[in-house]
C-alpha positions as CSV (number, residue, x, y, z in Angstrom):
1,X,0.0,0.0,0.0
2,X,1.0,3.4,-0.9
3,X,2.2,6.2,1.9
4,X,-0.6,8.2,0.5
5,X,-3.6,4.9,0.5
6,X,-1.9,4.1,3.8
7,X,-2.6,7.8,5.7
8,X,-6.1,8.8,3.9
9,X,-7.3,5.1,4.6
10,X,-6.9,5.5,8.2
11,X,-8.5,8.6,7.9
12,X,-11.4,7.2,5.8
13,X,-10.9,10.5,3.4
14,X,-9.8,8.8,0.4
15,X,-12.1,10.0,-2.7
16,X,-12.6,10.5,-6.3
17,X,-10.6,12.9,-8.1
18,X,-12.6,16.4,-8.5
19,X,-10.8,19.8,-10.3
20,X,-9.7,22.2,-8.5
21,X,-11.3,24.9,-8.9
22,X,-14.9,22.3,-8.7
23,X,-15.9,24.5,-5.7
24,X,-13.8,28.0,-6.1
25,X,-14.8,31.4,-6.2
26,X,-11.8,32.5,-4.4
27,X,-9.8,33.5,-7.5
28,X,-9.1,37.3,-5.9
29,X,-8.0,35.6,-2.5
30,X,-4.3,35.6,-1.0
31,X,-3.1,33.1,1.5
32,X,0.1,33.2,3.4
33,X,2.4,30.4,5.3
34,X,4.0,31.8,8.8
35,X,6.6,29.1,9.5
36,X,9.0,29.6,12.4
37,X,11.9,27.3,11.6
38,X,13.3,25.3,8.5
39,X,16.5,23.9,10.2
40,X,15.4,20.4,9.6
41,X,14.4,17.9,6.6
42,X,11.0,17.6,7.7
43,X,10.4,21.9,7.8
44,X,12.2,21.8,4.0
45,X,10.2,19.0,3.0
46,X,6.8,20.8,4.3
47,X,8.0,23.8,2.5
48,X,8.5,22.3,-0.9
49,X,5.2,20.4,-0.8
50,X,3.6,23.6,0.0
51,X,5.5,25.4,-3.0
52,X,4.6,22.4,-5.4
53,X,1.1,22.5,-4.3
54,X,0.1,26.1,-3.6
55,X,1.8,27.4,-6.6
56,X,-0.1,24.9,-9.3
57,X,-3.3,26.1,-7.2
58,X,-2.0,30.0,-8.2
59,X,-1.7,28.7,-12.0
60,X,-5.0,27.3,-11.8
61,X,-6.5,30.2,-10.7
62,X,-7.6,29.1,-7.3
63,X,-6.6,31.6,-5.6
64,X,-4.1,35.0,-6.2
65,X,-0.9,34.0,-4.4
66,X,0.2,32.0,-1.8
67,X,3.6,33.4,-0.5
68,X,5.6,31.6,2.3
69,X,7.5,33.1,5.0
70,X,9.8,31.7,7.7
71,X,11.1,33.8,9.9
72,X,14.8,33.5,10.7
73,X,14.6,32.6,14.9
74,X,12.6,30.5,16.0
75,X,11.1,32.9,18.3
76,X,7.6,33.4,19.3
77,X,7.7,37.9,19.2
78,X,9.4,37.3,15.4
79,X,6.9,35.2,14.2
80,X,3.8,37.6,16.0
81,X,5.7,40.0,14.1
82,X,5.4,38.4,10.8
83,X,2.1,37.8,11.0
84,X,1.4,41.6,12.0
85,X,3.0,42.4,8.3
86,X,0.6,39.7,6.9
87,X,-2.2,41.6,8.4
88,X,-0.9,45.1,6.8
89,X,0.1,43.0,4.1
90,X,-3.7,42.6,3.2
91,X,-4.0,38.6,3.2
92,X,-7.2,37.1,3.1
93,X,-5.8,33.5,5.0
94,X,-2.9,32.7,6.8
95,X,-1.7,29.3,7.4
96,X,0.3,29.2,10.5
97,X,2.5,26.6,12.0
98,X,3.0,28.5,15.1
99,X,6.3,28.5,17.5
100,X,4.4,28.4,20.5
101,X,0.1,27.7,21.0
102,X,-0.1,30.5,23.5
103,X,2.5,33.5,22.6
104,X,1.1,33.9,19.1
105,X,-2.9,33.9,20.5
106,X,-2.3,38.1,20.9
107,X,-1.4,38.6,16.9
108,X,-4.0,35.7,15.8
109,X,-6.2,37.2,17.6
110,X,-5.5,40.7,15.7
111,X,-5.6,38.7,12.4
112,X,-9.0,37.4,13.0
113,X,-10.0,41.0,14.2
114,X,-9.0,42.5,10.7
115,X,-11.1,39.4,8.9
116,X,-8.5,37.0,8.1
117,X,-9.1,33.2,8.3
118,X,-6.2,31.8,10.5
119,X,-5.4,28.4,9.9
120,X,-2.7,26.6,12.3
121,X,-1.2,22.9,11.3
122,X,1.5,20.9,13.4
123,X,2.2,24.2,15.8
124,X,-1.2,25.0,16.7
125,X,-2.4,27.7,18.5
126,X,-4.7,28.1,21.0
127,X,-7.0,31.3,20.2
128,X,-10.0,30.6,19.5
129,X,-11.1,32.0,16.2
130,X,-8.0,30.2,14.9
131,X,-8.6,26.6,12.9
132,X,-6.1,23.6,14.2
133,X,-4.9,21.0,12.1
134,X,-3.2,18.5,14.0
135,X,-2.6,14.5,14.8
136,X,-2.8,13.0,18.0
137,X,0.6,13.6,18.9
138,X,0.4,12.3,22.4
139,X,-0.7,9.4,21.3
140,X,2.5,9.3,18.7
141,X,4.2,9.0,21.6
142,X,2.6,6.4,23.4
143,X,2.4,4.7,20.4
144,X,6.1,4.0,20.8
145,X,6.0,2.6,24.1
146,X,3.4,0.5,23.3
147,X,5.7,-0.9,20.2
148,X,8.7,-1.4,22.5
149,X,6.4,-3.5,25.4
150,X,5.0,-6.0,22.2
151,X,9.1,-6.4,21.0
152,X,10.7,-6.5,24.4
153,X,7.8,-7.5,26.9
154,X,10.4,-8.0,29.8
155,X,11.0,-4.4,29.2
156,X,14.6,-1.6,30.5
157,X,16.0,1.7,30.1
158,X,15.0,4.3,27.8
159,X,16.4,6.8,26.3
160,X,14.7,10.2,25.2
161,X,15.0,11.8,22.6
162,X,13.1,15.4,22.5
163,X,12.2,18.2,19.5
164,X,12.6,21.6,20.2
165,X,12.3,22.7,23.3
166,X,9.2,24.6,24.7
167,X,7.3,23.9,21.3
168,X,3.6,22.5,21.7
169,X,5.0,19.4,19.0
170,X,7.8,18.6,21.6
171,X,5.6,18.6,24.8
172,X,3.0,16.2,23.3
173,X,5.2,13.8,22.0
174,X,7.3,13.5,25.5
175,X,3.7,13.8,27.5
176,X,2.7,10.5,25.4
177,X,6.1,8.6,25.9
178,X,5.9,9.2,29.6
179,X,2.2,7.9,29.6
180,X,3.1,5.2,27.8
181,X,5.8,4.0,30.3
182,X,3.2,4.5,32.7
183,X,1.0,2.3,30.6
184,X,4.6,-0.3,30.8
185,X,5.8,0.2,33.7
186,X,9.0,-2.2,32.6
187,X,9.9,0.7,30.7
188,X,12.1,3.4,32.6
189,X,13.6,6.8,30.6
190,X,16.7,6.9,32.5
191,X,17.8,9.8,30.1
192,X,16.9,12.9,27.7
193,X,18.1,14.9,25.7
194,X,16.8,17.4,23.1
195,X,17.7,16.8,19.3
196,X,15.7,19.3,17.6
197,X,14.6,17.2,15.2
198,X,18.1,17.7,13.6
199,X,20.2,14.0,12.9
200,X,23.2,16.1,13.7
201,X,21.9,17.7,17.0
202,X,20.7,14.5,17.8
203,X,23.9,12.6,17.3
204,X,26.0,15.3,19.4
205,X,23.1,14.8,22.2
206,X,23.4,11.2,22.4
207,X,27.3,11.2,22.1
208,X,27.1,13.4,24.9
209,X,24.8,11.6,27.2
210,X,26.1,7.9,26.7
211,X,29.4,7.9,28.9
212,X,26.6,8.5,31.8
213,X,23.4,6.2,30.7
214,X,22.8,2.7,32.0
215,X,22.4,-0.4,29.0
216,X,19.7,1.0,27.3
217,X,17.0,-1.1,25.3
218,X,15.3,1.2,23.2
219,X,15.7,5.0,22.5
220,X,12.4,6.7,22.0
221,X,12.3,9.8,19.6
222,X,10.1,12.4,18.0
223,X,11.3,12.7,14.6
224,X,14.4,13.5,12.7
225,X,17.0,12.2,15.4
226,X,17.0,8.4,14.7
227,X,19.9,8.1,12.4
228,X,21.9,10.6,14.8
229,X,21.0,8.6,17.9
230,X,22.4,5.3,15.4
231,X,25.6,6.8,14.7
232,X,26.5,8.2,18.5
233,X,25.9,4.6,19.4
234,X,27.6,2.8,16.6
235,X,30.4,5.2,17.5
236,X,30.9,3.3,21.4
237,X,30.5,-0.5,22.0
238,X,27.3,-0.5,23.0
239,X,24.9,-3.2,22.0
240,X,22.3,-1.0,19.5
241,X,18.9,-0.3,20.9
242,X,15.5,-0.3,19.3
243,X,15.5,3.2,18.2
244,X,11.9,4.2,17.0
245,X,12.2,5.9,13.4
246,X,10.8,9.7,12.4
247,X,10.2,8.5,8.6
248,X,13.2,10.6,7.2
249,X,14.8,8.7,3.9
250,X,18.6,8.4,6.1
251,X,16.8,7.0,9.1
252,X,14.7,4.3,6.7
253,X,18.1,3.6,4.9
254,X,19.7,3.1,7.8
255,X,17.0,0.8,8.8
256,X,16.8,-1.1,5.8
257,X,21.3,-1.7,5.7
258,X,20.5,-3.3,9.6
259,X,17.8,-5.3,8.9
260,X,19.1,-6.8,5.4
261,X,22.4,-7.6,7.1
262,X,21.1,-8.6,10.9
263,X,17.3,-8.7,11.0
264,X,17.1,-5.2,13.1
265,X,13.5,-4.7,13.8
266,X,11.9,-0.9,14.5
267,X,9.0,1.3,13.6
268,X,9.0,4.3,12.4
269,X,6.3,7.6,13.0
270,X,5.7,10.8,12.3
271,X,3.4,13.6,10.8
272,X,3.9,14.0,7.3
273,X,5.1,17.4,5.8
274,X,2.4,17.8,3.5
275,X,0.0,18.5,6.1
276,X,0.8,22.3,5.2
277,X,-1.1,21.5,1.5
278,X,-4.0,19.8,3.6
279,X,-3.7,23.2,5.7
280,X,-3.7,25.4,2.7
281,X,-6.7,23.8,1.4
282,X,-8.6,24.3,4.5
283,X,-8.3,27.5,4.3
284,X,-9.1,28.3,0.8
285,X,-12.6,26.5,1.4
286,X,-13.1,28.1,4.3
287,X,-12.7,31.5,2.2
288,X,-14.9,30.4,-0.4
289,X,-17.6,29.8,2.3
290,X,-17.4,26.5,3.9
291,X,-18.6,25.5,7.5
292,X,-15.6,24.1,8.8
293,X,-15.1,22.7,12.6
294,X,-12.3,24.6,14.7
295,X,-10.4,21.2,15.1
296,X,-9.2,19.0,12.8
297,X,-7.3,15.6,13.5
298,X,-4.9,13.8,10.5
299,X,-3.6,10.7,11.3
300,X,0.1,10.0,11.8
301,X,2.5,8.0,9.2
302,X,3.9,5.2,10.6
303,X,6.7,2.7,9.1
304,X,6.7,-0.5,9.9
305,X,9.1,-3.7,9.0
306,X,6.8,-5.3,6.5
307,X,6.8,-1.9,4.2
308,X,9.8,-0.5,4.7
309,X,11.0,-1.3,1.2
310,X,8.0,0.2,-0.6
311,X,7.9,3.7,2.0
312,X,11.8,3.7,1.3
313,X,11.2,3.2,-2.8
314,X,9.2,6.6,-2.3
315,X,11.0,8.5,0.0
316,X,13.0,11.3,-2.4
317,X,16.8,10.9,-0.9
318,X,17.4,13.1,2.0
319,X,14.1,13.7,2.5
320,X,11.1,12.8,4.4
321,X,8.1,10.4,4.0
322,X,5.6,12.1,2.6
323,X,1.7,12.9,1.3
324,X,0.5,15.8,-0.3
325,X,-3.5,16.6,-0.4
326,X,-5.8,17.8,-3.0
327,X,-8.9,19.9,-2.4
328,X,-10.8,16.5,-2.9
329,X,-8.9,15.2,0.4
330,X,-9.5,18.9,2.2
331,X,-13.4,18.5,1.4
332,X,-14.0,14.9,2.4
333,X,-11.7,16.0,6.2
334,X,-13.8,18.5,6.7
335,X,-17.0,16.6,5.6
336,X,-15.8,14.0,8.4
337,X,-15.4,15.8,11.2
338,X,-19.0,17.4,11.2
């Protein structure tokens, strides 16, 4: 099965093909993208599918533009800033994966004041006139656990492996590890670190944290860090862990070199980056007049050992796992959730 059967299937949103523009009258409208950090594969790989997507919608005729911005920190008053030019700006929608789900309520809150549709995706905010756009990403994290307790039911040590630090993303994910080694108590984290969703943060975390860990059985991450976390420990002699997969193309190579050559077993999870096109489309119908609940839930993409091959064969190299949605897909979400 496909990455892209795999995530609408779950959903129960896959559907017919329909044109574009089936449902448009928002030909005049502009949409913008506030993103607050593109230092990983995952951010460039949302970025792209936005650029591929958005800008065949501008050709179309679906809407007038559909500019991206990313601001240069990842700091919460920079990106309120930003989207205080997007107001002045004049855009009609902005599409917001946010640095923080409280800081940015004050300037959403101006945005939706001036009449612009807010839509927020992966970093959601908390305001509510804003539209969220998000999976489960607590139970991601449990998820994990869960995995670990089925492959090593007599259970040990853990090591963590955070995102960013005081980002909404990074909070879920650890809240659902730890209440998934609640769930297993067999499980203990006896260590964590933050990797920033970065292989080469990650692998200078976990280098750095070793010399003091336990024998760990499994290393529990959120994306972006399992390759690094693979090469800190290949680097000692260390027997290698379970490390749970972020669906990036070096992590799945990886994967697939270990299990051809010694039968390593893992998983691997994560949101895909073309949520931003499912987020983009959201918005455009709610422009054009659509009903559209405040909360919206995509499930996660998750990797596991009997389709590694096939989610490898479609992973572009050094990138990321991926789906992109149509309008089709945005319609039948929304339609769903009511």
């Amino acid at each position: 099965m496909t990455i892209r059967k795999m995530l609408l299937a779950s959903a129960a949103i896959a559907c017919a093909a329909m044109p574009v523009s089936a449902f448009a009258d928002t030909s005049a409208k502009k949409i913008a993208l506030s993103n607050n950090y593109a230092g990983n594969s995952w951010r460039q790989a949302m970025l792209t599918s936005w650029e591929k997507v958005t800008g065949e919608a501008v050709k179309a005729g679906v809407v007038a533009a559909a500019d991206p911005f990313t601001t240069a920190e990842n700091q919460a008053t920079e990106q309120a800033a930003q989207i205080q030019n997007m107001i002045l700006q004049g855009y009609d929608a902005i599409v917001l994966n946010a640095a923080s789900p409280t800081a940015l309520n004050g300037a959403v809150k101006e945005a939706c004041d001036a009449g612009i549709t807010v839509v927020s995706f992966d970093g959601i905010v908390t305001e509510p006139c804003a539209w969220r756009i998000a999976v489960n990403f607590k139970e991601m994290g449990r998820s994990e656990v869960e995995y670990l307790a089925k492959k090593l039911p007599q259970g040990g040590n853990l090591l963590e492996i955070r995102g960013l630090a005081g980002v909404f993303v990074d909070d879920e994910i650890s809240a659902g590890i730890h209440e998934g080694v609640k769930q297993f108590p067999q499980f203990k984290i006896v260590g964590s670190v933050h990797g920033d969703w970065a292989q080469d943060v990650a692998q200078k975390a976990v280098a750095g944290i070793l010399p003091s860990l336990p024998d760990i059985v499994g290393v529990v991450t959120q994306g972006g860090d399992g390759y690094g976390a693979a090469q800190a420990i290949a680097a000692t002699d260390r027997k290698m862990p379970t490390i749970i997969m972020g669906n990036r193309e070096d992590e799945l190579k990886w994967w697939k070199e270990q299990k051809d050559s010694t039968g390593y077993e893992t998983m691997s999870v994560s949101i895909a980056p073309g949520v931003s096109t499912l987020a983009f489309w959201v918005a455009q119908q709610i422009l054009d007049g659509k009903q559209v609940k405040k909360d919206l839930v995509v499930p996660f993409l998750r990797i596991d050992q009997d389709n590694l091959e096939t989610n490898l064969a479609n992973t572009q190299a050094g990138g990321v796992a991926n789906v992109e949605y149509t309008q089709a897909d945005a319609i039948k979400v929304i339609e769903s959730a009511k």
